[in-house]
C-alpha positions as CSV (number, residue, x, y, z in Angstrom):
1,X,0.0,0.0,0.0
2,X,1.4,3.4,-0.9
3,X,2.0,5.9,1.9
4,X,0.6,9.6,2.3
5,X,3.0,11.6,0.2
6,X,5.1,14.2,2.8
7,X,4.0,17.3,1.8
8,X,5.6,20.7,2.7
9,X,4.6,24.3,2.5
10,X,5.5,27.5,2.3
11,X,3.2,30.4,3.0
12,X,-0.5,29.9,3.6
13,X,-0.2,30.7,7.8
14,X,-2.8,32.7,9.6
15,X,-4.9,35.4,7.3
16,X,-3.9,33.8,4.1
17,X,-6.8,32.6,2.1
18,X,-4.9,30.3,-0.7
19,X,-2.9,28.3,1.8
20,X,-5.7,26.9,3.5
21,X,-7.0,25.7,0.0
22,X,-4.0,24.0,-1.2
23,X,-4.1,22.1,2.6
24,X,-7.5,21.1,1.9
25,X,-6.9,20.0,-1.9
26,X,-4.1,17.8,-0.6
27,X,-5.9,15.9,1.7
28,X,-9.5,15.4,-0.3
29,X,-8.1,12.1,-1.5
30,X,-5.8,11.1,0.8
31,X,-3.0,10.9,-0.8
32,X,-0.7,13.7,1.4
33,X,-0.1,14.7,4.8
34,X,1.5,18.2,5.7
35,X,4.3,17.6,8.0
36,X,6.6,20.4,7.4
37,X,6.8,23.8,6.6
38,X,7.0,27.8,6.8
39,X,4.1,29.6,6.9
40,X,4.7,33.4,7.6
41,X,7.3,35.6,6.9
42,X,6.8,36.9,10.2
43,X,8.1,34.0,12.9
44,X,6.0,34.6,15.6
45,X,2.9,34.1,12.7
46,X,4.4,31.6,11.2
47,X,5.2,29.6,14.3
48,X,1.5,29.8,15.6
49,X,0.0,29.0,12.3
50,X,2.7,25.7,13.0
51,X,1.0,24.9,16.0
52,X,-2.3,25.5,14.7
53,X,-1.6,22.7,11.7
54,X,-0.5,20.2,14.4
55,X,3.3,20.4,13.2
56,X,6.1,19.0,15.2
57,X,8.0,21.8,16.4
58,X,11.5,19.8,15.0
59,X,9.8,20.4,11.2
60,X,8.9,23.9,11.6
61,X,11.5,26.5,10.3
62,X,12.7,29.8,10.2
63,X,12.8,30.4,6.5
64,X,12.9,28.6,3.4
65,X,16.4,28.0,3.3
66,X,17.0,26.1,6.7
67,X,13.8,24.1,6.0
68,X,15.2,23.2,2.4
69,X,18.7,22.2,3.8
70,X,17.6,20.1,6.8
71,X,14.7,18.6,5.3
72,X,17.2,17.3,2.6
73,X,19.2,15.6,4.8
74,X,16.4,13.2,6.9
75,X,15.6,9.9,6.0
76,X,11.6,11.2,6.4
77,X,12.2,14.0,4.3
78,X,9.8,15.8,2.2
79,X,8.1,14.5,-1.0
80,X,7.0,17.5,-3.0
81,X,7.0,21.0,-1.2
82,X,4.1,23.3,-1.5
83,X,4.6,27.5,-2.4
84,X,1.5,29.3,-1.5
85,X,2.9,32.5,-1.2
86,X,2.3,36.1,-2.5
87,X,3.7,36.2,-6.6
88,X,7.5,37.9,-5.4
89,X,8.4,34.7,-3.6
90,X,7.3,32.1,-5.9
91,X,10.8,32.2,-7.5
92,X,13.5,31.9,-5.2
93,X,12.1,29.2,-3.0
94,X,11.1,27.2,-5.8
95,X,15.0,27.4,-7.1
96,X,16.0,26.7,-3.6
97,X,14.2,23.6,-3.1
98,X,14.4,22.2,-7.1
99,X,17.9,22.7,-6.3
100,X,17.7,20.1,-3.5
101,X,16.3,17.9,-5.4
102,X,12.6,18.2,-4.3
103,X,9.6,18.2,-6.2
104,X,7.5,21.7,-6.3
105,X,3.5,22.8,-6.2
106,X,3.6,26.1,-6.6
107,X,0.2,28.5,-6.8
108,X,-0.2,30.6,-9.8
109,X,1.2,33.2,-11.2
110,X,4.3,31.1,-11.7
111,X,6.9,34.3,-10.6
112,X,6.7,38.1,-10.9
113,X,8.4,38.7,-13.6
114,X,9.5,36.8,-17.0
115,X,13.2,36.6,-16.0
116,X,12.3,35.1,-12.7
117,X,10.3,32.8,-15.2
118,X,12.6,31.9,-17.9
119,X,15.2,31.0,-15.0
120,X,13.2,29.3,-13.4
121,X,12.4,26.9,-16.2
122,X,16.1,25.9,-16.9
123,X,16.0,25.3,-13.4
124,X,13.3,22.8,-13.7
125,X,14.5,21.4,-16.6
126,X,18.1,20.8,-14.9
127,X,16.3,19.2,-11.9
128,X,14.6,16.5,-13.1
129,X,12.1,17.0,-10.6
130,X,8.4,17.4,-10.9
131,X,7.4,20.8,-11.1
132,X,3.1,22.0,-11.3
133,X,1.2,24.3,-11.2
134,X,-1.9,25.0,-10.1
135,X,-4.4,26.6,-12.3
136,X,-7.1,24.7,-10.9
137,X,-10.0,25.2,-13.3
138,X,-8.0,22.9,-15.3
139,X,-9.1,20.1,-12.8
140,X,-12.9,20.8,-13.7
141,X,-14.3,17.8,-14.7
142,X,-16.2,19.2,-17.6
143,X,-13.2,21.7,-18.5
144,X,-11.9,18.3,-19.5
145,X,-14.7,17.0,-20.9
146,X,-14.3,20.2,-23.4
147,X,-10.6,19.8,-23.9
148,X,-11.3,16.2,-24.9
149,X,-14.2,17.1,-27.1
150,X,-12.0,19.2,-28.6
151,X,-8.8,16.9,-29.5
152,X,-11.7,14.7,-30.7
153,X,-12.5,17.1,-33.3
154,X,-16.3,17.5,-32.0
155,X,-16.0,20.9,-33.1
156,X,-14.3,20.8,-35.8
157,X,-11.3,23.6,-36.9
158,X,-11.9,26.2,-34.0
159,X,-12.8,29.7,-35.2
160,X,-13.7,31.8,-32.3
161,X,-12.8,31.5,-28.5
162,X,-14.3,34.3,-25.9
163,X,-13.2,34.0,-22.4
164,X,-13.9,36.7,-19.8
165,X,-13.4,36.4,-16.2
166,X,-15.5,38.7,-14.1
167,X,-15.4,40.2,-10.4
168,X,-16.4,43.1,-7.8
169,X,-14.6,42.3,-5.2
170,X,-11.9,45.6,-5.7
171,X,-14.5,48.0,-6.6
172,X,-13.6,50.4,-4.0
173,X,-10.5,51.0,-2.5
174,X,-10.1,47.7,-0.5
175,X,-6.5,47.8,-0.2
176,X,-6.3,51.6,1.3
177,X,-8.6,50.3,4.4
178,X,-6.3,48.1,6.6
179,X,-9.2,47.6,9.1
180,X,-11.5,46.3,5.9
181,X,-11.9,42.9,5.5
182,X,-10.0,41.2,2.5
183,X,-7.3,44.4,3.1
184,X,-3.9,41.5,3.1
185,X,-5.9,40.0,-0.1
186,X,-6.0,43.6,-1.4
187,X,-2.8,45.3,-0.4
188,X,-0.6,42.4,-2.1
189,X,-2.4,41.8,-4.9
190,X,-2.7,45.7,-5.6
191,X,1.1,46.5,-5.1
192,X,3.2,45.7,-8.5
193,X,6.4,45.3,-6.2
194,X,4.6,41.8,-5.1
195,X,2.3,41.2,-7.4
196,X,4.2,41.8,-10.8
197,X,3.5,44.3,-13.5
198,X,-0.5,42.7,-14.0
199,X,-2.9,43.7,-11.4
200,X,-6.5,42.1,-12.6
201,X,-4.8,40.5,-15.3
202,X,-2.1,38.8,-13.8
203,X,-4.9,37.4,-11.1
204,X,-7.9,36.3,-13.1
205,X,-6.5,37.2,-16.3
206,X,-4.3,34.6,-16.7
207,X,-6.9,32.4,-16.0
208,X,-8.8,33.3,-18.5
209,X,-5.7,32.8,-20.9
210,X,-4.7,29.4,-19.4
211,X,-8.2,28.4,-19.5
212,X,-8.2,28.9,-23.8
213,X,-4.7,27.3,-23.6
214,X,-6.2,24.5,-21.5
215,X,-9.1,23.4,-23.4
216,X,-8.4,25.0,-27.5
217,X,-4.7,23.5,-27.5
218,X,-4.1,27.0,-29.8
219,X,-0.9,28.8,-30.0
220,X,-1.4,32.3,-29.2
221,X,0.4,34.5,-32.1
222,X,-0.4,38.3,-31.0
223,X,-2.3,40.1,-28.8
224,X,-3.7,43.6,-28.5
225,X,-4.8,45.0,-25.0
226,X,-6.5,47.8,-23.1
227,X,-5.7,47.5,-19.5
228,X,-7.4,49.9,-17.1
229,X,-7.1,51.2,-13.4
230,X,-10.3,52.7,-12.8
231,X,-10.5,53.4,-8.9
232,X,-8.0,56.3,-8.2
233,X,-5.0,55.8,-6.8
234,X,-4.5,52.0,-7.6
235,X,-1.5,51.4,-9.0
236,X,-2.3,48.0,-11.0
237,X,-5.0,47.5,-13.4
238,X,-8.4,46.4,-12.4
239,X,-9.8,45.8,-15.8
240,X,-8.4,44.3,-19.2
241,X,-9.6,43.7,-22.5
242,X,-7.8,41.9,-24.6
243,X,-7.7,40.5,-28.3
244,X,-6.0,37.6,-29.6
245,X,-4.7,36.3,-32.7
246,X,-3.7,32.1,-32.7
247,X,-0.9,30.9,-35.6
248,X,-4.4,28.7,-36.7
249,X,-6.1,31.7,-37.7
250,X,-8.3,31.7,-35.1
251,X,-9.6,34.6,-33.1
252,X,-10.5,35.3,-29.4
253,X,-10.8,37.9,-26.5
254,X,-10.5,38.0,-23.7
255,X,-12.6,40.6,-20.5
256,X,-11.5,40.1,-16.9
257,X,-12.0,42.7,-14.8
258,X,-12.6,43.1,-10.9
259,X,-14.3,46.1,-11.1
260,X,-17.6,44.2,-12.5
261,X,-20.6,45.2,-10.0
262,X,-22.7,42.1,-9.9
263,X,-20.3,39.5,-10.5
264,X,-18.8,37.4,-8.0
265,X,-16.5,35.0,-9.6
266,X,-17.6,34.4,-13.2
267,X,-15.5,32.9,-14.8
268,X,-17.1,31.7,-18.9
269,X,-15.1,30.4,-21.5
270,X,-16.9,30.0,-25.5
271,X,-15.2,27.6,-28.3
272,X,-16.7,28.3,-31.9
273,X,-15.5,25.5,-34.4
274,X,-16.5,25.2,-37.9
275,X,-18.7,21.7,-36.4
276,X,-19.8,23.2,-33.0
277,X,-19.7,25.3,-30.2
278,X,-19.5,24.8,-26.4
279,X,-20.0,27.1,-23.6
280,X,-18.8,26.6,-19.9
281,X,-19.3,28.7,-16.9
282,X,-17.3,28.2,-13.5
283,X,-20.2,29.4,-11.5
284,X,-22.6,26.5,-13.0
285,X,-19.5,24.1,-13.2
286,X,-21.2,20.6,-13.6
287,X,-22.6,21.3,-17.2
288,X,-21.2,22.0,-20.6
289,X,-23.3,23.3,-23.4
290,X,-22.4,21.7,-26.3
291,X,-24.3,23.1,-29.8
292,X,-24.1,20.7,-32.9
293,X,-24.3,22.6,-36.1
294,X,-28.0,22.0,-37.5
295,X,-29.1,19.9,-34.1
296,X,-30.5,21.2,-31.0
297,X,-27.9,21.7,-28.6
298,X,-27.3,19.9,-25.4
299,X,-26.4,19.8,-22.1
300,X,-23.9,17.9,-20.6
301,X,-23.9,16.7,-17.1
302,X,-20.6,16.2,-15.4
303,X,-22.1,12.0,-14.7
304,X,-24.1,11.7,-18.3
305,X,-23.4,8.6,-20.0
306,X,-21.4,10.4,-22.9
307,X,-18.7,12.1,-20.8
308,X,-15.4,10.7,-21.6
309,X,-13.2,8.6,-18.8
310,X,-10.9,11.9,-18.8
311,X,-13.3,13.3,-16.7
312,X,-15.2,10.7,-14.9
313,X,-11.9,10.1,-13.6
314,X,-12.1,13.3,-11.9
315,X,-15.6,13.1,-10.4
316,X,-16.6,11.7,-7.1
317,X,-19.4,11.6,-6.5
318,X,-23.5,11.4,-7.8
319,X,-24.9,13.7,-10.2
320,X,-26.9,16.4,-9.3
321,X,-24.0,16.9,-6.1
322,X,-22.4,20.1,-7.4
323,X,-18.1,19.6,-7.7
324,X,-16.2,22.6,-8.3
325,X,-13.5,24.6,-6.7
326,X,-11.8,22.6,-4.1
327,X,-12.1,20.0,-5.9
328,X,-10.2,21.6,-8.8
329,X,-7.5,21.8,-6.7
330,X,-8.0,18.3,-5.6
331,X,-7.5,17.3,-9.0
332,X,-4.2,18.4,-9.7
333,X,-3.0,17.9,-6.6
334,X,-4.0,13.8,-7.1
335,X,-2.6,14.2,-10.9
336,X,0.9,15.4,-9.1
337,X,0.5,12.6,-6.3
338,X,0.1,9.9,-9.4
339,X,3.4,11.4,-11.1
340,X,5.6,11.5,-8.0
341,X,4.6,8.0,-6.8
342,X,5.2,6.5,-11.4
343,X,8.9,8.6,-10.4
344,X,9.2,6.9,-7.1
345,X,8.5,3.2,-8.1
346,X,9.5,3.2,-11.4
347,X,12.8,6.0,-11.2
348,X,10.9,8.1,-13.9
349,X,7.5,9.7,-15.0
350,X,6.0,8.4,-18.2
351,X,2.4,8.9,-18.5
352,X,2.0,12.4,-20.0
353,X,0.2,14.2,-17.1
354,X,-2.3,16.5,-17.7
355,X,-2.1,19.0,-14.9
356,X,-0.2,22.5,-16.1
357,X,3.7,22.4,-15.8
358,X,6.5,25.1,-15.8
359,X,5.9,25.7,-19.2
360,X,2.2,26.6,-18.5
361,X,3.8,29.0,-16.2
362,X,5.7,30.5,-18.3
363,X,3.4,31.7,-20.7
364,X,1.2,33.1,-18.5
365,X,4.0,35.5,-17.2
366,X,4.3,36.4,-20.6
367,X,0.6,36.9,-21.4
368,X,1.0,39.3,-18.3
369,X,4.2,41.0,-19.7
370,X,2.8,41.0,-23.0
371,X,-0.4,43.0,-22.4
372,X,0.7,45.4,-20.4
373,X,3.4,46.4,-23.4
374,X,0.6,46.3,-25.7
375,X,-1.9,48.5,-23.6
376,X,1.3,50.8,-22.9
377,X,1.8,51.6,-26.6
378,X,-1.8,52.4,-27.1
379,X,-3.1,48.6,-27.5
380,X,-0.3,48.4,-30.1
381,X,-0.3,44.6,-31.7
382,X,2.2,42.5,-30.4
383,X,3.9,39.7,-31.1
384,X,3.8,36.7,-28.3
């Protein structure tokens, strides 16, 4: 019988929203158990947070560095380490702990900048080590569905592809009122010093464009953007619209803003192929619209008889029981599991895993970089 995978993390103590996710993906199906970590920048956080999360005092640490070292040299040590922190330290302790020879989770954006990313790659790629991460609408069970629909050639050619991700949550000036609630959530992802030169589109944004990625398999060829701070004084953008040219000769655009009164997370992704069209929204997650060309369309039901094994695979339980975001994460945190235990037992990976790599990563940084050069040079084309 395999073991729980060791599983360490850094970030995600006290007040963070994102680590407490990740701790819950890992354990939906059993297949880690958090047992070291740093969880705070601040000691005194990060040592409560420790205690909180039931970890022996021996296997909390000061900072990345010590935990990396020592962890390294026990016979117990960690499996895969976990980076839940703000986007300016996903880089270094990712290199740190690739470097020891560790496998890495690390939360999305993949670094703050695209020379933290393109190091960061060669760094994977000299490891050997298994690197994700984790753009978890990818583990929908119906964004699979899509994406296999899709390789199928359900659709046909693909023509058109609209994503848009829409929230309110920063209408106002959250991060200027530290006694608000969501302030930490605001302040970080407002400041471009930690959260890189995207504001909106760097969060959601890149969902949006990983989501297309994800499902379409296109190449993206250029892009023209208009990215917008509309509450005064914010520093990042709050809204982006963005259009996109694929080497195919497809087209798509893409709307995420977090400025959108009304919306609470809605996420919505359209694929138009010469054959037929499906439509997808996070907020309604079990169903996929699929529309024939000259047949009624149809809706898909995350347990219907003609869903593909790709996403069965995914699904846990009954119809009618709505899966979504944890679960995501769930997902891709199983997909990882699956990888590091084909590594472990067999001294190599060789199932092509479906969960988004460094690679993934890396594009996304420069989908950030990318638009905000466009929307600087007065939604200039540009190449990607």
């Amino acid at each position: 019988m395999r073991r729980r995978l060791r599983l360490g993390m850094i970030g995600g103590g006290q007040g963070a929203f994102i680590g407490a996710v990740h701790r819950i993906a890992s354990r939906l199906d059993d297949h880690y158990e958090l047992v070291a970590g740093v969880f705070s920048s601040n000691f005194e956080t990060s040592k409560s947070s420790a205690e909180e999360l039931r970890i022996d005092p021996g296997r909390h640490y000061k900072d990345y560095e010590e935990m990396a070292k020592q962890e390294a040299e026990r016979e117990d040590k960690i499996d895969v380490v976990a980076i839940v922190t703000p986007n300016h330290l996903h880089h270094d302790p990712a290199v740190c702990f690739l470097n020891k020879g560790f496998n890495v989770i690390c939360d999305k954006p993949l670094t703050l900048n695209l020379e933290e990313a393109n190091s960061l790659v060669k760094v994977v790629e000299k490891s050997g080590s298994l690197f994700a991460l984790t753009h978890n609408y990818t583990g929908y069970p119906m964004v699979r569905q899509a994406r296999e629909m899709i390789i199928n050639n359900e659709l046909g050619p693909i023509r058109l592809v609209q994503a848009e991700y829409a929230q309110d949550w920063l209408a106002t000036n959250l991060e200027a009122n530290n006694k608000s609630e969501g302030y930490k959530q605001a302040s970080w992802r407002t400041d471009p010093k930690r959260s890189g030169a995207g504001g909106c589109i760097g969060d959601i944004g890149t969902h949006a464009f990983n989501l297309i990625s994800f499902i379409t398999q296109l190449e993206l060829q250029e892009l023209s953007a208009d990215l917008t701070s509309f509450v005064p004084g914010r520093e990042l953008d709050d809204n982006a619209q963005v259009m996109l040219r694929f080497k195919s000769g497809a087209k798509g655009s893409i709307w995420s803003s977090q400025v959108a009164t009304g919306n609470e997370n809605g996420l919505t992704i359209r694929v138009y192929g010469e054959k037929g069209g499906i439509f997808w929204n996070q907020e309604n997650p079990n169903y996929l619209k699929y529309s024939p060309l000259g047949k009624p369309p149809s809706i898909l039901s995350r347990s219907g008889p003609e869903i593909y094994s790709v996403s069965k695979d995914v699904t846990r339980i009954p119809a009618g029981h709505p899966e979504g975001y944890l679960e995501g994460f769930a997902n891709i945190y199983s997909d990882v599991a699956n990888a590091i235990w084909e590594k472990i037992e067999k001294g190599k990976t060789i199932s092509k895993s479906i969960y988004p790599n460094v690679y993934d990563g890396l594009n996304g940084i420069k989908f950030i970089e990318k638009t905000v050069e466009s929307s600087t040079s007065n939604s200039l084309w540009v190449k990607f």
